[in-house]
VOTORMAR-284305 format. One line per 3 residues: for each residue y, x, z negated of N, C-alpha, C. Coordinates in steps of 0.05 Angstrom, whole numbers, plus 32768, in hexadecimal, padded with zeros to 4 digits. Layout:
N
Y,X,Z,Y,X,Z,Y,X,Z; ...
% end
This chain:
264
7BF9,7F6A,7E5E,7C02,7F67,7E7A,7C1E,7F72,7E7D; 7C26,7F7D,7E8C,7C40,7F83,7E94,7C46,7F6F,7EB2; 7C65,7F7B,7EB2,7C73,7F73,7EC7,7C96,7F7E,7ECC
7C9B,7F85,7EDE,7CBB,7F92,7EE5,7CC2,7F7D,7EDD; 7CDB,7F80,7ED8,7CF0,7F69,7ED1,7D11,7F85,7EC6; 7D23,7F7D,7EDA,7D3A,7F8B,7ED2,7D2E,7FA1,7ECC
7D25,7FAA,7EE8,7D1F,7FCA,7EEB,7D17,7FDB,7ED0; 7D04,7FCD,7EBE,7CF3,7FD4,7EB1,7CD7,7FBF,7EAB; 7CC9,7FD3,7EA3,7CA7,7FC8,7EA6,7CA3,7FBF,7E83
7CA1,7FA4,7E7F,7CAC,7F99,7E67,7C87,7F89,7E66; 7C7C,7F95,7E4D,7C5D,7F8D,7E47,7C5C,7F76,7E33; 7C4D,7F61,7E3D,7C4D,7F41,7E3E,7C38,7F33,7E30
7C2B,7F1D,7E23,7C12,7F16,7E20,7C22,7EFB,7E28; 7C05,7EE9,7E25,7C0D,7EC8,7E2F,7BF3,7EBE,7E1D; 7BF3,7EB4,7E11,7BEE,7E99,7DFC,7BF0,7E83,7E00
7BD5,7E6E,7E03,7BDF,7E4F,7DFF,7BD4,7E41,7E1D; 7BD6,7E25,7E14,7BC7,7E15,7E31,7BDE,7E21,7E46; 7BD3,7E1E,7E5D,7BE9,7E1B,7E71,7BF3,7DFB,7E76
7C08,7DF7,7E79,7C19,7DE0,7E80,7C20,7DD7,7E60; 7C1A,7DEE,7E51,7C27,7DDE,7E31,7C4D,7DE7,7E31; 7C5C,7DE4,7E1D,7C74,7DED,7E1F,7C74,7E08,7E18
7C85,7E1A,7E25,7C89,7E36,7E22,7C9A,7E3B,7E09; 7C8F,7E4F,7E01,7C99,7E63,7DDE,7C97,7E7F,7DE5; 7CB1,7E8E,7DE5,7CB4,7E9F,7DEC,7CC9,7EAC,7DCE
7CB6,7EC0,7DCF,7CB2,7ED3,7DAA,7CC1,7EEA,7DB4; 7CD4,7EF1,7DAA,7CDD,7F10,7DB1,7CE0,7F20,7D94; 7CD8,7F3A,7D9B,7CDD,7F50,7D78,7CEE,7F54,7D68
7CEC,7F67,7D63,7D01,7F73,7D47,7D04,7F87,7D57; 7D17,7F98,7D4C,7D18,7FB8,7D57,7D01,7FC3,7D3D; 7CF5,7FDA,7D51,7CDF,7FE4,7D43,7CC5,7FD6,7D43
7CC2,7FC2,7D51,7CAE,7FB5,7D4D,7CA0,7FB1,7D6D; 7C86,7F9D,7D6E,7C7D,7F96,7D84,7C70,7F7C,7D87; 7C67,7F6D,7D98,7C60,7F59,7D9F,7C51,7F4E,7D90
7C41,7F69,7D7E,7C2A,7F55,7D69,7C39,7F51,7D56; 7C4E,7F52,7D4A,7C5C,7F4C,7D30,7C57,7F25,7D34; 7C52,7F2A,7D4C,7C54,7F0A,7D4A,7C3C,7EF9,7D4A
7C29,7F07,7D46,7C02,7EFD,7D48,7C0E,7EE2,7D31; 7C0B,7EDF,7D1D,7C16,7EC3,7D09,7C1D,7EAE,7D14; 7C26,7EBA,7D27,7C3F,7E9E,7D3A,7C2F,7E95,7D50
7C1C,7EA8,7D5A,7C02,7EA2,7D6D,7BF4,7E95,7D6A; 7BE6,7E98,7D50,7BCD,7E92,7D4B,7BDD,7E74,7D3C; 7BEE,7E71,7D32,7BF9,7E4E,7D2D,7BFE,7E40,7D4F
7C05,7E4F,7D50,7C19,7E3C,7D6D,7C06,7E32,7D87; 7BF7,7E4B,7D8A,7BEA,7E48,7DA6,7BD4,7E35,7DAE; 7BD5,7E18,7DA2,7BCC,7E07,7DB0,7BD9,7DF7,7DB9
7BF2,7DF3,7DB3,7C0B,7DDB,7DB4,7C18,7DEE,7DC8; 7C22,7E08,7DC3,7C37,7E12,7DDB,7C25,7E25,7DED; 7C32,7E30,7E01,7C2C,7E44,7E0F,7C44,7E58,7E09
7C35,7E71,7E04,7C3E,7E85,7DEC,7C49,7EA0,7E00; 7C62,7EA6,7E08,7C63,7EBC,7E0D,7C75,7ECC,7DF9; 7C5F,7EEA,7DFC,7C6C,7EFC,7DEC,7C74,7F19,7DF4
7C8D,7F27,7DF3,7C85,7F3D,7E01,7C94,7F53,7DEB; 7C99,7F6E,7DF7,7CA2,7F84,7DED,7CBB,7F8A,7DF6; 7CCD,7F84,7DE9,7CEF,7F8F,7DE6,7CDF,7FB0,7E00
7CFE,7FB3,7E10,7CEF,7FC6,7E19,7CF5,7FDF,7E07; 7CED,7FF6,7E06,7CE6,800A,7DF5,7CD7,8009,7DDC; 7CCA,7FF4,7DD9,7CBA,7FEB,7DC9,7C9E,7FE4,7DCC
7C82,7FE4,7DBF,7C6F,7FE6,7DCA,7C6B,7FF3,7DE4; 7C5E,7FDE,7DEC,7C59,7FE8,7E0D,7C61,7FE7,7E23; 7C7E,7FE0,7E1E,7C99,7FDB,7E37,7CA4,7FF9,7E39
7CA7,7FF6,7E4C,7CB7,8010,7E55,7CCD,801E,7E49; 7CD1,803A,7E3D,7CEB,803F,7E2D,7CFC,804F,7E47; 7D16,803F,7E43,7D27,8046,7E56,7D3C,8057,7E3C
7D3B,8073,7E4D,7D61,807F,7E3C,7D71,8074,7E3C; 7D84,8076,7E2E,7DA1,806C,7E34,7DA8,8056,7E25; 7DC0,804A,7E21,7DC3,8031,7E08,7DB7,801F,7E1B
7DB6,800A,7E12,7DAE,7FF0,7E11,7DC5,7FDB,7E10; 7DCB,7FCF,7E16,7DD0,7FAF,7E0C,7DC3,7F93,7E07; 7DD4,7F86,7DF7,7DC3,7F6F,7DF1,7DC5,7F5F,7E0C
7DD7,7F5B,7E1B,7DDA,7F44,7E31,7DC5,7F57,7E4C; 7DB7,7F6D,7E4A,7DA3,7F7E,7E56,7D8B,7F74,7E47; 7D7E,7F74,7E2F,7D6A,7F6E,7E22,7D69,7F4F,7E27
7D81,7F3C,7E2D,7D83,7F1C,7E37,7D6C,7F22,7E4D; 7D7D,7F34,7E5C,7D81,7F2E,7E82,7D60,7F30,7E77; 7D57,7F4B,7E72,7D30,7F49,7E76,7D1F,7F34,7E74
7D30,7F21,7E5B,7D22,7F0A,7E59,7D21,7EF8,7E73; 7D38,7EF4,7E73,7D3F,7EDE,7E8A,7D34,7EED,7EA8; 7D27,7F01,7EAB,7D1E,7F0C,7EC2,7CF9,7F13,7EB9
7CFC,7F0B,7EA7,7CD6,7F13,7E9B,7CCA,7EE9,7E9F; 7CE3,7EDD,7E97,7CDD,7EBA,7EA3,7CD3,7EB9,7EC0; 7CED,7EC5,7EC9,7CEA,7EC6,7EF0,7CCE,7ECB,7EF3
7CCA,7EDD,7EF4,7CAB,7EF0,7EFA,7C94,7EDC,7EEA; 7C9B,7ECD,7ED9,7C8B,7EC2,7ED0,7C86,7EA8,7EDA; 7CA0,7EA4,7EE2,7CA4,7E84,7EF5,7CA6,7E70,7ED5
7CAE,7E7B,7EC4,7CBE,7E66,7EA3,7CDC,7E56,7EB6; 7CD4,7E3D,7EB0,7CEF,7E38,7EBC,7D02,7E37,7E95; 7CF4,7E2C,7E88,7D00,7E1A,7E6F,7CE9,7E34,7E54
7CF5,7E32,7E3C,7CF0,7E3D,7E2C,7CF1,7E34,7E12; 7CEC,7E32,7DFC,7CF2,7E3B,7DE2,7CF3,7E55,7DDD; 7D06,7E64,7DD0,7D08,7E7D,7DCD,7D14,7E86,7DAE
7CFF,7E92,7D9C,7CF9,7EA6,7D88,7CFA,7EBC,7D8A; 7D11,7EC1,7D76,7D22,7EE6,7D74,7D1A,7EE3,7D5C; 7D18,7EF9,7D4F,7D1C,7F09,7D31,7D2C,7F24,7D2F
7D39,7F23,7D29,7D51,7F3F,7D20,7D51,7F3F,7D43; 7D55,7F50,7D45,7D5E,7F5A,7D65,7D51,7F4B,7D7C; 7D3A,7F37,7D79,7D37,7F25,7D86,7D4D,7F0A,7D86
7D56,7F0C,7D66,7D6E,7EF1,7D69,7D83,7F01,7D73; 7D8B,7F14,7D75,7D9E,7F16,7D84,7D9A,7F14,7DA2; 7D88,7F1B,7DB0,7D82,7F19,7DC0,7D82,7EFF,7DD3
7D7A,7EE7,7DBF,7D7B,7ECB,7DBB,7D93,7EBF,7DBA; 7DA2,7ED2,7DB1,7DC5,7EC4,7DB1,7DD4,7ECC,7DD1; 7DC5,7EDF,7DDA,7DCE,7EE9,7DF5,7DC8,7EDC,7E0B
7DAB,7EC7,7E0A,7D9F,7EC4,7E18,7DAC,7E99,7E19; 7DB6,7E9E,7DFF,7DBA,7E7C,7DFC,7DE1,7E82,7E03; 7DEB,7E91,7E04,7E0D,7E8F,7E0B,7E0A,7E95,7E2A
7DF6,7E9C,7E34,7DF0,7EA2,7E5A,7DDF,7E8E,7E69; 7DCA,7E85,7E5A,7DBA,7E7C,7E6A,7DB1,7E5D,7E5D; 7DBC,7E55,7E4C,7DB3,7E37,7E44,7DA2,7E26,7E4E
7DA0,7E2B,7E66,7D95,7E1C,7E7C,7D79,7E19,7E7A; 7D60,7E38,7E78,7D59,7E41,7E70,7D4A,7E3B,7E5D; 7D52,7E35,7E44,7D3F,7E35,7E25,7D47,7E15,7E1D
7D2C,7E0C,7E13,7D31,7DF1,7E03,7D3D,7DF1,7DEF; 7D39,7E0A,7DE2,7D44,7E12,7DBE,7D40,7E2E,7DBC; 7D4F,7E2A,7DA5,7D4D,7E4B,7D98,7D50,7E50,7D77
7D3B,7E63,7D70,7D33,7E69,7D56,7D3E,7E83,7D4B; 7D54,7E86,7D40,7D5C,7E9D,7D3B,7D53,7EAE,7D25; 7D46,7EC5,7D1B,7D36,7EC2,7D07,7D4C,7EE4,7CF9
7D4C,7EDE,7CDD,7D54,7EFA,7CD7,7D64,7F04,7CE1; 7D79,7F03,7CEA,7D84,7F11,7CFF,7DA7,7F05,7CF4; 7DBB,7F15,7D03,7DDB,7F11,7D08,7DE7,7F12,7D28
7E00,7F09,7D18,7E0F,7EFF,7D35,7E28,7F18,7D3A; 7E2B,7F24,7D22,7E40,7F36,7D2A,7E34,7F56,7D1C; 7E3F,7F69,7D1E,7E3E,7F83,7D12,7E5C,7F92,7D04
7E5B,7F82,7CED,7E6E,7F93,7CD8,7E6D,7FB2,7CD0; 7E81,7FB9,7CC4,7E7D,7FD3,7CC4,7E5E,7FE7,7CAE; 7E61,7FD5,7C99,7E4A,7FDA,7C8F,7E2B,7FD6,7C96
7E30,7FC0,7CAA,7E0C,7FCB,7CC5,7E11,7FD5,7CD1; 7E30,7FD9,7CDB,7E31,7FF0,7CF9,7E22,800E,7CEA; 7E2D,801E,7CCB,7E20,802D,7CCA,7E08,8030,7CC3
7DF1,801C,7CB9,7DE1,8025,7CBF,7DD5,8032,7CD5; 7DDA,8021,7CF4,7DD0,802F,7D0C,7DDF,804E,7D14; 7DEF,804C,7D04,7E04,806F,7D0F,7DEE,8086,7CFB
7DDD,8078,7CE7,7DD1,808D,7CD4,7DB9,808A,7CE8; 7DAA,8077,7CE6,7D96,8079,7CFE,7D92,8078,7D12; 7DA9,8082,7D25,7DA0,808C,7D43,7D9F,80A6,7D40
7DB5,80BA,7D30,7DA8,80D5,7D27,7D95,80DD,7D20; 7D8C,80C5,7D15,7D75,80D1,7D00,7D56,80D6,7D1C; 7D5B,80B8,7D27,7D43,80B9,7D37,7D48,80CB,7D52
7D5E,80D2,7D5F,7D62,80E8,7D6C,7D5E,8108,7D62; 7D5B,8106,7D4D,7D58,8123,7D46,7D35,8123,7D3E; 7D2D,8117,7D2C,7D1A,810D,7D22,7D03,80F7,7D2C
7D02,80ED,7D3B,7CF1,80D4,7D40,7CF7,80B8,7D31; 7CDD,80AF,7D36,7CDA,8095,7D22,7CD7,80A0,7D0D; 7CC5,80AF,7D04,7CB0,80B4,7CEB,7CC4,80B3,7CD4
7CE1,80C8,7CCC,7CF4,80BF,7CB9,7CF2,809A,7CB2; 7CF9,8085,7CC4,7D03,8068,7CC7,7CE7,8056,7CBB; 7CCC,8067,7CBC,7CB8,804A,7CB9,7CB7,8046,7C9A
7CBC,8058,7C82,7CAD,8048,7C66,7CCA,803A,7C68; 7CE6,8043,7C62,7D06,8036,7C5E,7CFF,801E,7C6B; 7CF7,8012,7C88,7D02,8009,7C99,7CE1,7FEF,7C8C
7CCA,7FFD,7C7B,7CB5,7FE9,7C75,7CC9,7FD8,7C58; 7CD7,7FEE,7C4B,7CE5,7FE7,7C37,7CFA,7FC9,7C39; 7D02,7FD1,7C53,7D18,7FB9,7C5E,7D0E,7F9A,7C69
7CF5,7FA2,7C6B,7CE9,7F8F,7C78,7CD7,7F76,7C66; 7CCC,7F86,7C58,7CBB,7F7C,7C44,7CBE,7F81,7C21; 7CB9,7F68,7C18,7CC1,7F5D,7BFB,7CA7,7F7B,7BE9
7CB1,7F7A,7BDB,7CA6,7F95,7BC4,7C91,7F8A,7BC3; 7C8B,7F70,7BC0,7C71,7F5A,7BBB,7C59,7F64,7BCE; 7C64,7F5B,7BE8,7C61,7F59,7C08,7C48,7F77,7C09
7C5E,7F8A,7C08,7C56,7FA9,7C0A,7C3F,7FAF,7BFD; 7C3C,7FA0,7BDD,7C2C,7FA8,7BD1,7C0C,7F9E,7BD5; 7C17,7F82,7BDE,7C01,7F6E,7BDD,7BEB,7F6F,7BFD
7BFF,7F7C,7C17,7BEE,7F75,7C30,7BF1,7F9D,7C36; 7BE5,7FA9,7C2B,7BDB,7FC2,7C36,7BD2,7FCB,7C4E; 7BC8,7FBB,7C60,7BBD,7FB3,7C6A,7BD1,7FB6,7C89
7BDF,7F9C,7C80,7BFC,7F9A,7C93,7C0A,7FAC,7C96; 7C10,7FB8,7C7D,7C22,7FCF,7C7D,7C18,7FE3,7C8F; 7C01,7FE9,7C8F,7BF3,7FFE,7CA2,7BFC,7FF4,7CBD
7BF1,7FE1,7CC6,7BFD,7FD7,7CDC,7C1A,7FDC,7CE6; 7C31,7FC9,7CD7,7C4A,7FD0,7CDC,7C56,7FEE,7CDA; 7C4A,8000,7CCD,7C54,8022,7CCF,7C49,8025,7CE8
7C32,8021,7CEB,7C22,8028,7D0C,7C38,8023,7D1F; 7C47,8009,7D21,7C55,7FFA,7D2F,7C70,8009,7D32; 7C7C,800C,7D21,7C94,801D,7D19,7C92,8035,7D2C
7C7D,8048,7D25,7C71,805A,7D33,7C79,806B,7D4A; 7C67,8054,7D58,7C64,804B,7D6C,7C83,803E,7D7D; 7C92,803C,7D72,7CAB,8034,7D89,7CB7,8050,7D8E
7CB7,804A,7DAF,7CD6,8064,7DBA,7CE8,8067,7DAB; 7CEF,8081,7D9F,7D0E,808C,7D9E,7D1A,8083,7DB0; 7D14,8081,7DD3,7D26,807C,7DE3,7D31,805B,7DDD
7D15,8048,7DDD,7D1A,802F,7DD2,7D2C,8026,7DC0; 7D22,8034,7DA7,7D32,802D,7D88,7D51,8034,7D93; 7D58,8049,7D98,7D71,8054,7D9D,7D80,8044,7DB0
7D7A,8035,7DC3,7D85,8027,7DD3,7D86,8011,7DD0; 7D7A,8007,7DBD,7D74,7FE9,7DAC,7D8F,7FE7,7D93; 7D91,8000,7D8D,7D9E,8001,7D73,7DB7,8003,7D7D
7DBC,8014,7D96,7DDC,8011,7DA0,7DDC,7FF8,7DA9; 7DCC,7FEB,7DB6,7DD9,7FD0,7DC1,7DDE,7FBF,7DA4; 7DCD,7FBF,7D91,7DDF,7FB1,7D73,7DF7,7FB9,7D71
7DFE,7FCD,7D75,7E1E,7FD6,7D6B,7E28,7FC8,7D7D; 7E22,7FBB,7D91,7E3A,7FAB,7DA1,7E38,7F8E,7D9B; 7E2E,7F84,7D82,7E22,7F6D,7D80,7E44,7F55,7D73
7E46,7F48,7D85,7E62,7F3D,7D7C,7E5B,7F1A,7D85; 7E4E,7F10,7D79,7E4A,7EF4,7D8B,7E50,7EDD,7D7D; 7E59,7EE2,7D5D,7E5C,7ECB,7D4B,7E70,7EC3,7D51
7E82,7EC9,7D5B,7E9F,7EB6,7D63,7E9A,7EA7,7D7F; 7E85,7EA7,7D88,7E83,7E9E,7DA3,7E6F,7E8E,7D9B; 7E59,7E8D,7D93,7E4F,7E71,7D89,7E4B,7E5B,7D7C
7E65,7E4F,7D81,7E6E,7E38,7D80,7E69,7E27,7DA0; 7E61,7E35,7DB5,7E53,7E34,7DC5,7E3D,7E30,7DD5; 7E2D,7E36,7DBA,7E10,7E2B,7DCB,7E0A,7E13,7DBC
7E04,7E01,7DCF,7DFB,7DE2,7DC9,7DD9,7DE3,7DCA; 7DC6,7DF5,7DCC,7DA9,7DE7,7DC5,7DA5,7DEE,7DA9; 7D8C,7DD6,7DAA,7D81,7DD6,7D8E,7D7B,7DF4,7D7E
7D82,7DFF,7D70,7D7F,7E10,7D5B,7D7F,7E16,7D3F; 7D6B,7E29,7D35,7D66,7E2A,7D1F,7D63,7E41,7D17; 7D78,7E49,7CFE,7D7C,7E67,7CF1,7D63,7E66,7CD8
7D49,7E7C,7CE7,7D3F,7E7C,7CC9,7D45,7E9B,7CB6; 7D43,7EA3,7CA1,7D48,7EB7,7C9D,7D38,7EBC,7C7C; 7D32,7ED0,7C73,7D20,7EDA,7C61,7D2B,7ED8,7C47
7D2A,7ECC,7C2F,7D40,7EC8,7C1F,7D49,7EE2,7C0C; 7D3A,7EFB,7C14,7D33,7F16,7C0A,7D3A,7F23,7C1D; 7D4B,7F1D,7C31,7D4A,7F2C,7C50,7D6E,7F3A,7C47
7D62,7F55,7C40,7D7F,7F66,7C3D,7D8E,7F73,7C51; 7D7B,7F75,7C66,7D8D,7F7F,7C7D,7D9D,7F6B,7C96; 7D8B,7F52,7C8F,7D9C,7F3E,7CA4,7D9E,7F26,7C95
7DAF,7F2A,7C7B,7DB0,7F18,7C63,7DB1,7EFC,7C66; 7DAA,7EDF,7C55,7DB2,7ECA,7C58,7DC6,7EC9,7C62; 7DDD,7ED0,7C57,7DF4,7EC8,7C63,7E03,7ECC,7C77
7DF6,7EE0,7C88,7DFC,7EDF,7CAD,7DEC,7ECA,7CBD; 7DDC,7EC3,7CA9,7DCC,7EAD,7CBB,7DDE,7E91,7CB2; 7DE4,7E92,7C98,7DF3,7E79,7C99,7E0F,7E75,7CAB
7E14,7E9B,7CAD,7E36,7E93,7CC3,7E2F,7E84,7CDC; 7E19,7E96,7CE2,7E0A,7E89,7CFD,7E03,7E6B,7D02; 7DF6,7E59,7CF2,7DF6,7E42,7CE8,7E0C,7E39,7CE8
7E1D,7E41,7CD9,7E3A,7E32,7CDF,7E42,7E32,7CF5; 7E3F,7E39,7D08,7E53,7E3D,7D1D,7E3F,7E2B,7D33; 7E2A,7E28,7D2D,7E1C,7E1D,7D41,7E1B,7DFA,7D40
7E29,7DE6,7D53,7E21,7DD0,7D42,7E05,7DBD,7D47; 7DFA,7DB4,7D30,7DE0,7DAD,7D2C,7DCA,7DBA,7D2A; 7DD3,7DCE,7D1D,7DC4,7DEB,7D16,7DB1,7DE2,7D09
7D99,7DF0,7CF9,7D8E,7DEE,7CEB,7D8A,7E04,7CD7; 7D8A,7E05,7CBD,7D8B,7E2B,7CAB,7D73,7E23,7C9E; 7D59,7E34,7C9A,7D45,7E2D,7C8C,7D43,7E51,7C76
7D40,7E4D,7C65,7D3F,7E6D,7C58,7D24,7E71,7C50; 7D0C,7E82,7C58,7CF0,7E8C,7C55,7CEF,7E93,7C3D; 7CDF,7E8F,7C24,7CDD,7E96,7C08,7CC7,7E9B,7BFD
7CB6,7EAB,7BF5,7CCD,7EC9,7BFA,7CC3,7ED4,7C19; 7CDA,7EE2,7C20,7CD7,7EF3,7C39,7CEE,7F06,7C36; 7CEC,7F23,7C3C,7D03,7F2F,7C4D,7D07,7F2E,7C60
7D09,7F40,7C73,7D15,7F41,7C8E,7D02,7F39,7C9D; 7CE0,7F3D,7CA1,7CD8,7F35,7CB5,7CC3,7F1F,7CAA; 7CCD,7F0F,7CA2,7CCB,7EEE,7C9E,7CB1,7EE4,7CAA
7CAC,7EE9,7CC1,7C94,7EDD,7CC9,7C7E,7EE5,7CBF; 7C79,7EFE,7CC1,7C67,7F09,7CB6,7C65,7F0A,7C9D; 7C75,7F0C,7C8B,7C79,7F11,7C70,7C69,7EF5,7C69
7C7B,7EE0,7C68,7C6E,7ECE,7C65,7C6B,7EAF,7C76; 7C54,7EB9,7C91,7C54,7EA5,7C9E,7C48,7E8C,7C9F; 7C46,7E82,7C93,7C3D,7E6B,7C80,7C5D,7E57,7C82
7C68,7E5C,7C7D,7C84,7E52,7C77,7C92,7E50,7C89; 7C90,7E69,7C9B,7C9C,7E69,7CAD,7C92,7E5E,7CC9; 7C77,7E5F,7CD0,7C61,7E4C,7CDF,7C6F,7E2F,7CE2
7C78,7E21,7CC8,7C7A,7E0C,7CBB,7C9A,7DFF,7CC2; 7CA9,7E18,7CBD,7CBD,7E18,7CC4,7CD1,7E05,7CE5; 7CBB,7E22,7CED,7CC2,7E1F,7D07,7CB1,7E06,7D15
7C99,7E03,7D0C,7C90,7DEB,7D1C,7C9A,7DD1,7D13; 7CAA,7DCC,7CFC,7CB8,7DB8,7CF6,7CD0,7DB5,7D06; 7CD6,7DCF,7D10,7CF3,7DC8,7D1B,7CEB,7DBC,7D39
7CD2,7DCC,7D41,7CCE,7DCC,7D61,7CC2,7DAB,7D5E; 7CB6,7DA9,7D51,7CA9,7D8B,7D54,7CBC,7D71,7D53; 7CD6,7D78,7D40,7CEA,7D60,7D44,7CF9,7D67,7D59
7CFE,7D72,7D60,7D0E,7D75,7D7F,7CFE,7D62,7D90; 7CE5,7D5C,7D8E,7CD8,7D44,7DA5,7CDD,7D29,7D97; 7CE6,7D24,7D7E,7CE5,7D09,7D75,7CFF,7CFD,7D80
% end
């Protein structure tokens, strides 16, 4: 399903009874709405499941031009409107938790909680260049250079070897995203500065992160954790970067432990 939201057409599914509590799943860069089927197929009797596509990603619209993260917020908070979401739980992974940190320092109001998965709060100089090597790359070149490196980053040597299967899938996925997307996704990370400001957000939250995850390491998730108070840090074992999938079992587990004591 689609729908406009912040003058782009941002493609949607919905999961779950109606009148259950809302779970709202956002991507990775490079990725799309099904990275999150694991989290569906656990969740969707207890919540009502929305999931959509970062725009330039899957089946949302690729707009030129950079991006920001407090722009990738606004979609959310305007894809609720249209949806008539007053209240949320809201799940980021890599560029979805950032996304999640944008959406919890603006709109608090908004989300019951938030799940930050994989992901950082600031961009040092050693992630700023990665994205300075890969916006050339994918501007000159496409995706196609970024998908085995970027399967490399994602998934444990184990992982790669063992679900063949998946892998096919996630290169498909990779693929498949806009140059215009990726590129405007990747400049809005370079503006990513929010760890000194979250000391800030007061809802329930929980940093999970992959304990194999080399590109958005334990220990940005623990700064993150720190700064938040009554945080929660859970580390996925084994997982790299995209944790849910890698191994969702743990992470299923994870997260419904956290979402389930928030009602006790």
């Amino acid at each position: 399903m689609k729908v406009t939201a912040n003058n782009v057409s941002l493609n949607y599914e919905v999961d779950g009874p109606e009148g259950a509590p809302w779970m709202t799943f956002s991507n990775s860069l490079a990725a799309d709405l099904t990275m999150w089927d694991p989290q569906v197929s656990h969740f969707k009797d207890k919540y009502r499941i929305l999931r959509y596509d970062t725009r330039g990603h899957g089946k949302s619209e690729p707009i030129s031009g950079a991006y920001t993260l407090d722009m990738l917020a606004n979609d959310v908070l305007e894809l609720w409107n249209a949806l008539g979401i007053n209240k949320s739980h809201f799940i980021g992974l890599s560029l979805g938790g950032m996304t999640a940190q944008s959406l919890a320092l603006q709109y608090p109001e908004r989300m019951h909680s938030i799940a930050i998965c994989d992901s950082r709060a600031d961009c040092p100089e050693g992630y700023r260049s990665n994205w300075h090597q890969r916006i050339p790359e994918v501007e000159k070149n496409g995706m196609e250079p970024l998908v085995e490196p970027t399967l490399q980053r994602w998934f444990t040597d184990g992982c790669r070897n063992a679900e063949p299967d998946m892998m096919d899938r996630v290169r498909a996925m990779i693929r498949s995203t806009s140059s215009f997307g990726y590129i405007g996704c990747a400049q809005a990370i370079l503006g990513l500065d929010y760890l000194s400001r979250l000391k800030a957000v007061t809802l329930p939250a929980i940093f999970i992160v992959g304990a194999q995850d080399g590109g958005t390491p334990p220990e940005a998730a623990q700064a993150m954790h720190k700064e938040v108070a009554g945080s929660q840090y859970v580390e996925i074992d084994p997982a790299a970067h995209v944790s849910n999938m890698e191994n969702p079992v743990a992470f299923n587990k994870t997260l419904d432990d956290f979402l389930s004591g928030l009602n006790k």
